[in-house]
MARZA-518816 format. One record per residue (C-alpha): residue in three letters; residue number from 1; x, y, z. Coordinates in nm, 3 decimals, always signed. Example, Ala and Ser with C-alpha at 12.3 -4.5 7.8 and 13.67 -1.06 7.14 Angstrom:
! MARZA-518816
r ALA; k 1; east +1.230; north -0.450; up +0.780
r SER; k 2; east +1.367; north -0.106; up +0.714
! end
This chain:
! MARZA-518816
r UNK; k 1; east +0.000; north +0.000; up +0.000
r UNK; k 2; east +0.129; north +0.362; up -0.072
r UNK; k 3; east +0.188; north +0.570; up +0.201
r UNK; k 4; east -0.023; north +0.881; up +0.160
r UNK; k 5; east -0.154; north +1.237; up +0.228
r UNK; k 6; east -0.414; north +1.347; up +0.049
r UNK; k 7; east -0.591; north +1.695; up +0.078
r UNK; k 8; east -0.919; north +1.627; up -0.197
r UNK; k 9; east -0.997; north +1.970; up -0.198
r UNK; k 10; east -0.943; north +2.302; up -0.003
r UNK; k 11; east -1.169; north +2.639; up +0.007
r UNK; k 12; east -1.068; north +2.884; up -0.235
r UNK; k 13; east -1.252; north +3.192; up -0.049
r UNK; k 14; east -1.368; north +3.474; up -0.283
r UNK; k 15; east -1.079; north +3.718; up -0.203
r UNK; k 16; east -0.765; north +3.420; up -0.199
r UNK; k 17; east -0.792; north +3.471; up -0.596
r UNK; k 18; east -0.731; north +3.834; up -0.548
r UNK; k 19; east -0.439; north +3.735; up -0.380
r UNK; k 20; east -0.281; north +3.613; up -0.707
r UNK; k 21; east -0.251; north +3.273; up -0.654
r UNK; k 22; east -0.473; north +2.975; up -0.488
r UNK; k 23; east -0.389; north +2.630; up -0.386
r UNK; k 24; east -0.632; north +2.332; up -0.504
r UNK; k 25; east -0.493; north +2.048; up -0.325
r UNK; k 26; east -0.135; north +1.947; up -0.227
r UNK; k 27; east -0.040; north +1.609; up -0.064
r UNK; k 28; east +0.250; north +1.351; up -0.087
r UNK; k 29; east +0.246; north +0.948; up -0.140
r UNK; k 30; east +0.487; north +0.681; up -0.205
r UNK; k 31; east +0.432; north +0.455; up -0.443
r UNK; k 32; east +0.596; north +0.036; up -0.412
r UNK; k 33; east +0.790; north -0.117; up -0.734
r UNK; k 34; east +0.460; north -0.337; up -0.875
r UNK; k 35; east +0.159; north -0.138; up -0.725
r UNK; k 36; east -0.092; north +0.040; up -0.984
r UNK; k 37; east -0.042; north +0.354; up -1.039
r UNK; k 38; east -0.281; north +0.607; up -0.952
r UNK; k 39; east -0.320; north +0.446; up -0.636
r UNK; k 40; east -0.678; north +0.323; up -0.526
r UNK; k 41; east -0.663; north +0.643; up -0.235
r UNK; k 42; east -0.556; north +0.915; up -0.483
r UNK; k 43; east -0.831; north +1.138; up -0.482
r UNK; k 44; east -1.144; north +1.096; up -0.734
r UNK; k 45; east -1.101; north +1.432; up -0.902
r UNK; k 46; east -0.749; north +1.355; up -1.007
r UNK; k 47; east -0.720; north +1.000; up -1.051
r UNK; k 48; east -0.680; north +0.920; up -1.452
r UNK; k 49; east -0.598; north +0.611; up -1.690
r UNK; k 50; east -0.199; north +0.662; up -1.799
r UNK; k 51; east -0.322; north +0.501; up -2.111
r UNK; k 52; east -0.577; north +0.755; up -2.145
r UNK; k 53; east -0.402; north +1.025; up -1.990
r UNK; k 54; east -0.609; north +1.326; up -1.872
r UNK; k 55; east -0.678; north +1.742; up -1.925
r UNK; k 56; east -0.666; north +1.927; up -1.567
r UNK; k 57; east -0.827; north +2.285; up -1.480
r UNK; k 58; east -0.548; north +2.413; up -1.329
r UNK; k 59; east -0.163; north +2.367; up -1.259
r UNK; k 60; east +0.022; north +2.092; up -1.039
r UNK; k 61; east +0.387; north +2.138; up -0.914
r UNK; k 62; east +0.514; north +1.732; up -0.870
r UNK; k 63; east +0.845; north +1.637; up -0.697
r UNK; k 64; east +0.984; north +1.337; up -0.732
r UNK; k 65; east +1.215; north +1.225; up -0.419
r UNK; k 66; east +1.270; north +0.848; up -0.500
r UNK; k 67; east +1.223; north +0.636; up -0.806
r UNK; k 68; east +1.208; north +0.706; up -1.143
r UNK; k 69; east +0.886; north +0.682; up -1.471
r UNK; k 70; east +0.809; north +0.867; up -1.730
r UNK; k 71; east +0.627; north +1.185; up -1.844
r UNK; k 72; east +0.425; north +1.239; up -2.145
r UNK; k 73; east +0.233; north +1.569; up -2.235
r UNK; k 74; east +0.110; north +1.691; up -2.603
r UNK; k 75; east +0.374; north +1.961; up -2.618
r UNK; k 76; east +0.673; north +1.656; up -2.606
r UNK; k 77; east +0.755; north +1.499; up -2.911
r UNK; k 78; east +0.893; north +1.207; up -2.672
r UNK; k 79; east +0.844; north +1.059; up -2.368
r UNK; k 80; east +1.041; north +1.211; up -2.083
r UNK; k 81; east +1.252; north +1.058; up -1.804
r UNK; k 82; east +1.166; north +1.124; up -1.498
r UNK; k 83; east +1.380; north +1.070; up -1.209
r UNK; k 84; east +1.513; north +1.105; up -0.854
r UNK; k 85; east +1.523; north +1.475; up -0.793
r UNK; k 86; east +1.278; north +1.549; up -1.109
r UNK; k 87; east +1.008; north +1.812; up -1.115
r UNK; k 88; east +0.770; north +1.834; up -1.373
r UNK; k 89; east +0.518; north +2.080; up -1.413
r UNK; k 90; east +0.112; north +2.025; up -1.495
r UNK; k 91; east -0.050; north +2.344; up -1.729
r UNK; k 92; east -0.403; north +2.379; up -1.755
r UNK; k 93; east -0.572; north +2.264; up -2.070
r UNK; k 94; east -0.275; north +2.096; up -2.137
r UNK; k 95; east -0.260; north +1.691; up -2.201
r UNK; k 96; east -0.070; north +1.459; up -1.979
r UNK; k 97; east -0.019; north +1.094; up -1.863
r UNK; k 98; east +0.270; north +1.008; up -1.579
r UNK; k 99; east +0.371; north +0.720; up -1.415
r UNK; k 100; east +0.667; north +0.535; up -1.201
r UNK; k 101; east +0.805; north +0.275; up -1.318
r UNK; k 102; east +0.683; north -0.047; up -1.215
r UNK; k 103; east +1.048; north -0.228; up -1.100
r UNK; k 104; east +1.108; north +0.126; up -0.896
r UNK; k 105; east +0.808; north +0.294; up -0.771
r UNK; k 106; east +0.813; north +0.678; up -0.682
r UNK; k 107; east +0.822; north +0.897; up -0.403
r UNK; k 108; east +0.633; north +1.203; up -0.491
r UNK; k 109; east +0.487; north +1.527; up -0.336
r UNK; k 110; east +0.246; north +1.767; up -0.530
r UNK; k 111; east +0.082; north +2.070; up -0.530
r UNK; k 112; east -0.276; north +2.164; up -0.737
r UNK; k 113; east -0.260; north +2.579; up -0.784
r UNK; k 114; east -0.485; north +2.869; up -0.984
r UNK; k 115; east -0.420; north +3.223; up -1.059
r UNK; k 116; east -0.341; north +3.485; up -1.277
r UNK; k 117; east +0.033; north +3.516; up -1.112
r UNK; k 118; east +0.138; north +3.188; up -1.229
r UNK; k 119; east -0.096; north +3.279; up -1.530
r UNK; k 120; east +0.184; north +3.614; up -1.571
r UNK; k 121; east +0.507; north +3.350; up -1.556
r UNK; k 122; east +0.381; north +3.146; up -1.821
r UNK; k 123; east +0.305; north +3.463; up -2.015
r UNK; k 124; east +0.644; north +3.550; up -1.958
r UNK; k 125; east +0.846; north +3.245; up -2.040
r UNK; k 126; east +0.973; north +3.172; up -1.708
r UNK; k 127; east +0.810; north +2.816; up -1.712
r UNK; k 128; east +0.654; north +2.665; up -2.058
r UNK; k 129; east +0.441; north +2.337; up -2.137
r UNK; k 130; east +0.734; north +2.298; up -2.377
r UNK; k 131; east +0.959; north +2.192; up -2.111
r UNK; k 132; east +0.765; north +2.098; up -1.818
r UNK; k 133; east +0.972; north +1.816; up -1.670
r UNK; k 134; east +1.313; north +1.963; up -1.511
r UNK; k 135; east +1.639; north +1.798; up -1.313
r UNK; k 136; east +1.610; north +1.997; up -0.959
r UNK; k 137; east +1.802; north +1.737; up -0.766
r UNK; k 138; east +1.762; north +1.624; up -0.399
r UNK; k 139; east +1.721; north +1.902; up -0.144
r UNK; k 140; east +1.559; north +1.860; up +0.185
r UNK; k 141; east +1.400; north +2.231; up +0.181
r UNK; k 142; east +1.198; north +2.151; up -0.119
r UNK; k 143; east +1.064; north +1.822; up +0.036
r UNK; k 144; east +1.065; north +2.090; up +0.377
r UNK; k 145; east +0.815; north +2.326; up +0.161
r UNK; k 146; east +0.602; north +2.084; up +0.065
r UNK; k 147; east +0.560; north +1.954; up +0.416
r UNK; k 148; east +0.499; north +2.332; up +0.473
r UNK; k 149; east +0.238; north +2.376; up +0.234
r UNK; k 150; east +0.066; north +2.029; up +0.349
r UNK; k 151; east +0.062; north +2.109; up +0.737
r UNK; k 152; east -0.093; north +2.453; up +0.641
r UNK; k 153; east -0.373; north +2.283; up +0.445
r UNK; k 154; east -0.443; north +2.069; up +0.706
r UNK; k 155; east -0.501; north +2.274; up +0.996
r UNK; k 156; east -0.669; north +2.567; up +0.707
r UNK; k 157; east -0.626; north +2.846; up +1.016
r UNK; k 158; east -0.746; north +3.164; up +0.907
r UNK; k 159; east -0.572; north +3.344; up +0.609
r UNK; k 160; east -0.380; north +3.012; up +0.511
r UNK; k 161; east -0.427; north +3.044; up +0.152
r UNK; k 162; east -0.182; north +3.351; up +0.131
r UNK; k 163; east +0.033; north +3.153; up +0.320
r UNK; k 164; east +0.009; north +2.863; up +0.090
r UNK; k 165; east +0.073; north +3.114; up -0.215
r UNK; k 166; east +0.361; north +3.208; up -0.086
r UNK; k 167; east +0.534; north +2.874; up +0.016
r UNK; k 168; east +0.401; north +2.775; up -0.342
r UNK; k 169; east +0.614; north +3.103; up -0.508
r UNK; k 170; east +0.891; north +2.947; up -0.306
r UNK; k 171; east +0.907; north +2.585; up -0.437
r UNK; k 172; east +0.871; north +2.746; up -0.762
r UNK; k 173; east +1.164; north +3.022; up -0.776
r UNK; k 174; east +1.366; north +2.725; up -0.579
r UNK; k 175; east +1.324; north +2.439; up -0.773
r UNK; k 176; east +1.385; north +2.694; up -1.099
r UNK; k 177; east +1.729; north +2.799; up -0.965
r UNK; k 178; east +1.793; north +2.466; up -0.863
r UNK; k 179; east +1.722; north +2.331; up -1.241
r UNK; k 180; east +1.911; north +2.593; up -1.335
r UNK; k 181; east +2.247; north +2.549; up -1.146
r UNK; k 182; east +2.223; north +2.210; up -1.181
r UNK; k 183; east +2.184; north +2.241; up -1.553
r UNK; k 184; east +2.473; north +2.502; up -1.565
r UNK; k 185; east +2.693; north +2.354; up -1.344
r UNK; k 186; east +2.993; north +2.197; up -1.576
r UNK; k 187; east +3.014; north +2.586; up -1.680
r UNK; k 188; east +3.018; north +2.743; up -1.284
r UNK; k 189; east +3.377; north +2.789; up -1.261
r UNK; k 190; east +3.410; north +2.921; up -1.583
r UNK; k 191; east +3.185; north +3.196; up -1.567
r UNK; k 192; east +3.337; north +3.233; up -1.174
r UNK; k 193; east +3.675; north +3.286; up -1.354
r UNK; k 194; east +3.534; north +3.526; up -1.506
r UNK; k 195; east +3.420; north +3.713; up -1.247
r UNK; k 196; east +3.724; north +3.712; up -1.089
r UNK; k 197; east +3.904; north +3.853; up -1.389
r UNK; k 198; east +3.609; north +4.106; up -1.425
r UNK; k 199; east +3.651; north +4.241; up -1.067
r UNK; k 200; east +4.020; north +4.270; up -1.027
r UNK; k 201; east +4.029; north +4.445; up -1.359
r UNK; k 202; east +3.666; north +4.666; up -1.393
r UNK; k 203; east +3.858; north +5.005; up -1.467
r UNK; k 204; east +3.988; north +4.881; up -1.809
r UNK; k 205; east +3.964; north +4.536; up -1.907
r UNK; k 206; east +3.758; north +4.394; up -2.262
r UNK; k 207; east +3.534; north +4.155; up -2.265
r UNK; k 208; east +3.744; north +4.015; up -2.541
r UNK; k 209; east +4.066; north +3.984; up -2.326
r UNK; k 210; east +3.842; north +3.799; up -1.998
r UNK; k 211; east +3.745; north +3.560; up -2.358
r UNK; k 212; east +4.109; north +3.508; up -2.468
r UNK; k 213; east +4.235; north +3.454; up -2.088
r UNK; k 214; east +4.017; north +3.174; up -2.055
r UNK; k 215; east +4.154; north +3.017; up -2.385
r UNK; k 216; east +3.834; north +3.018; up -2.507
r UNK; k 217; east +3.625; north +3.227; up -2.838
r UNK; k 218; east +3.412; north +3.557; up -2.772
r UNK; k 219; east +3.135; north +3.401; up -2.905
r UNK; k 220; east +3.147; north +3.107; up -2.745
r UNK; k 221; east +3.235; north +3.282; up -2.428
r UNK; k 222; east +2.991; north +3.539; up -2.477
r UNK; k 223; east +2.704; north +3.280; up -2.543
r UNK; k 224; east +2.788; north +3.080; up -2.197
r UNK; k 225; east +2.826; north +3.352; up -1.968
r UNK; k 226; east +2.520; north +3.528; up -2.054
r UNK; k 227; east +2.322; north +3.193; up -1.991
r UNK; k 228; east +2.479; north +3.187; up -1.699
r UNK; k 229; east +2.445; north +3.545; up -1.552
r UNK; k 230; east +2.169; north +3.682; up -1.752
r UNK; k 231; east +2.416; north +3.986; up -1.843
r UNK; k 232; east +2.646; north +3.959; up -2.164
r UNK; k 233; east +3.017; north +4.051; up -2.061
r UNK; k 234; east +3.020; north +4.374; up -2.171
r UNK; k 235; east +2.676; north +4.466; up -1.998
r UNK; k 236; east +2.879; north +4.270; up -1.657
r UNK; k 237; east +3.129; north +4.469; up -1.671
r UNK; k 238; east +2.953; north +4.807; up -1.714
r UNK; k 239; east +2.733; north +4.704; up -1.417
r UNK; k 240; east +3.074; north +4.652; up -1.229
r UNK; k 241; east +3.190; north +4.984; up -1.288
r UNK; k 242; east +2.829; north +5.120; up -1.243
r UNK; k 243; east +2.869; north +5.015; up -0.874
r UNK; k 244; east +3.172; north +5.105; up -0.768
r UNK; k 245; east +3.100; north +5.459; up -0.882
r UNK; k 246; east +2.781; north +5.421; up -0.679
r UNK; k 247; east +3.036; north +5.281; up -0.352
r UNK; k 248; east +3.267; north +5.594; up -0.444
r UNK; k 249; east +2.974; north +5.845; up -0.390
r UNK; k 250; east +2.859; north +5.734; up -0.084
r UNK; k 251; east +3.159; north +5.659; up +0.106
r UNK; k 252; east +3.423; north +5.925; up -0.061
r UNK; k 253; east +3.393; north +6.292; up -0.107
r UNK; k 254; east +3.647; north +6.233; up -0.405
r UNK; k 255; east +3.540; north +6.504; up -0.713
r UNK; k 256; east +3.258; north +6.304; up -0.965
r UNK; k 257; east +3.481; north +6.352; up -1.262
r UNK; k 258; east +3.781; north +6.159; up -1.091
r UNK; k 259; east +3.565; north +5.852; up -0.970
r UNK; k 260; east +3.417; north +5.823; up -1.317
r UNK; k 261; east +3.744; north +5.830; up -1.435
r UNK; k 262; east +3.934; north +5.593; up -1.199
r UNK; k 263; east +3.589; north +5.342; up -1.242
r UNK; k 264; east +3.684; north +5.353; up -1.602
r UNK; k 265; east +3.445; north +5.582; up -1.739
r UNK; k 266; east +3.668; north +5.795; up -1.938
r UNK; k 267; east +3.424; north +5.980; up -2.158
r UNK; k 268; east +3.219; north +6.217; up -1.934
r UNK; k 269; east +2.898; north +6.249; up -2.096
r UNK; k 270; east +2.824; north +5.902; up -2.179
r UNK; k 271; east +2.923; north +5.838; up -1.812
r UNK; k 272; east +2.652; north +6.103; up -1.654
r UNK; k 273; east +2.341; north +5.951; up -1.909
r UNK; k 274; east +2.451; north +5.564; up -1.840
r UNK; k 275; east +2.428; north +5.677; up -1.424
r UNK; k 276; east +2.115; north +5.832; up -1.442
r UNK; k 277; east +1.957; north +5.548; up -1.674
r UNK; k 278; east +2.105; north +5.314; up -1.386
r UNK; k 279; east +1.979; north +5.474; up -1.098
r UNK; k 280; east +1.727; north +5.715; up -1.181
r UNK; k 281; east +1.918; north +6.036; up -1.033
r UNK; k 282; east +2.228; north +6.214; up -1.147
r UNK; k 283; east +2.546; north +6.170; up -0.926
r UNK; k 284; east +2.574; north +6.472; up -0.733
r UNK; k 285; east +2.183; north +6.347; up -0.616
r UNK; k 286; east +2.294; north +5.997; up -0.593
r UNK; k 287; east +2.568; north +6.124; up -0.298
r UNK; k 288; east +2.329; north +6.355; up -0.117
r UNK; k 289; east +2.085; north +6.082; up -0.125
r UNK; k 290; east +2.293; north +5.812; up -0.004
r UNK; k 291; east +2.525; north +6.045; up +0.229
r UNK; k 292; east +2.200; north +6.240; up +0.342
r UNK; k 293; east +2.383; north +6.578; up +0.276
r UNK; k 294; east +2.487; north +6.844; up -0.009
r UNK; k 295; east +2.823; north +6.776; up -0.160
r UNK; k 296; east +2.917; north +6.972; up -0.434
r UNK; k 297; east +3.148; north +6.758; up -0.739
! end
């Protein structure tokens, strides 16, 4: 018999939509090598045929702790493996059939979710039926947030459904930056390198030359690290400089001109429009803001 929790279904009052998210159901079970799969307990409104597959209302967030199976939705051309440390991601609308594999049985937690936030990160690309089954790896706070989200539900005190939203935005942002790093990895010291290079040589150093001292092409080079960081070298680097002129200001009374200068901003104009695009103010207000007095540059 699976060990389970199962929360059927949880009041969705009329302001926890207002909220931005709402939590359906959430639960956990483990499943033995050679039992059926859905379970006999899983609840009625989700149990489904993997032959037949099924179409859901709304989104489910499933962690897989133990075991392995397989994952198959209409947006995958092929199945996909699912496995110790998986999550994979349910969209509404959206076809889907899971299920362990018989010789190894699963360990899995889930969570059932509405609302138009999650509704805005689809929109946005930050999660995509596309690619709904990602490697987060083992870690004991996501299993912790799901026990979280389930002891919530079960004692449904008074305001728990913000709660649950926001232990739900957490398993979400975590397992997504867990996916990523794990995905990313091989290239972490790399782009660290980099970093290094970048910081110990901000006032004046190319993107180009951080390229050529990691013996490796600009393109190339440029393509990894702005996977990685989200910036492209040159934008890194510009950043880098951006806030060590913002350190300067605050915690010098050095003239503008010569921490622009000595930051590596050696043409003046282009230096005061890329500040105030940065921060919103020019320099001179940057340092009264930040030193809470008049300084003139």
């Amino acid at each position: 018999m699976s060990d389970a929790i199962h929360l059927k279904y949880l009041a969705i009052g009329p302001n926890d939509l207002s909220w931005g998210v709402a939590v359906n159901s959430v639960g956990r079970q483990q499943v033995n090598p050679g039992e059926s799969y859905p379970p006999s307990n899983h609840p009625s409104r989700y149990l489904f045929s993997v032959e037949r597959g099924r179409i859901l209302d709304e989104y489910q967030l499933l962690y897989i702790t133990s075991g392995e199976g397989t994952f198959r939705s209409t947006r995958l051309v092929h199945p996909a493996h699912v496995r110790q440390g998986s999550m994979f991601l349910l969209f509404p609308g959206e076809w889907h059939s899971y299920r362990p594999d018989p010789d190894t049985g699963w360990s899995e937690y889930w969570i059932g979710f509405q609302g138009r936030q999650m509704d805005e990160w689809v929109k946005n690309g930050f999660f995509s039926p596309s690619q709904p089954v990602w490697y987060a790896g083992l870690h004991s706070d996501l299993a912790d947030l799901y026990e979280e989200a389930i002891e919530v539900a079960m004692q449904q005190q008074s305001g728990f459904q913000p709660r649950l939203g926001g232990l739900l935005a957490h398993l979400l942002s975590l397992g997504r930056f867990y996916a990523r790093n794990e995905a990313l990895s091989d290239v972490a010291d790399l782009v660290n390198q980099a970093k290094i290079l970048i910081s110990g040589q901000f006032r004046n150093i190319k993107p180009e030359s951080v390229a050529e001292e990691l013996h490796m092409g600009y393109s190339n080079f440029r393509r990894i690290f702005k996977m990685y960081t989200g910036f492209s070298p040159a934008r890194y680097i510009h950043e880098v400089r951006i806030g060590k002129v913002k350190e300067a200001l605050t915690n010098t009374s050095h003239p503008i001109k010569r921490i622009a200068f000595d930051m590596g901003f050696e043409n003046e104009d282009y230096f005061f429009t890329a500040f105030k695009r940065a921060t919103g103010m020019t320099p001179l207000e940057y340092r009264r803001f930040t030193q809470g007095k008049g300084h003139k540059a």
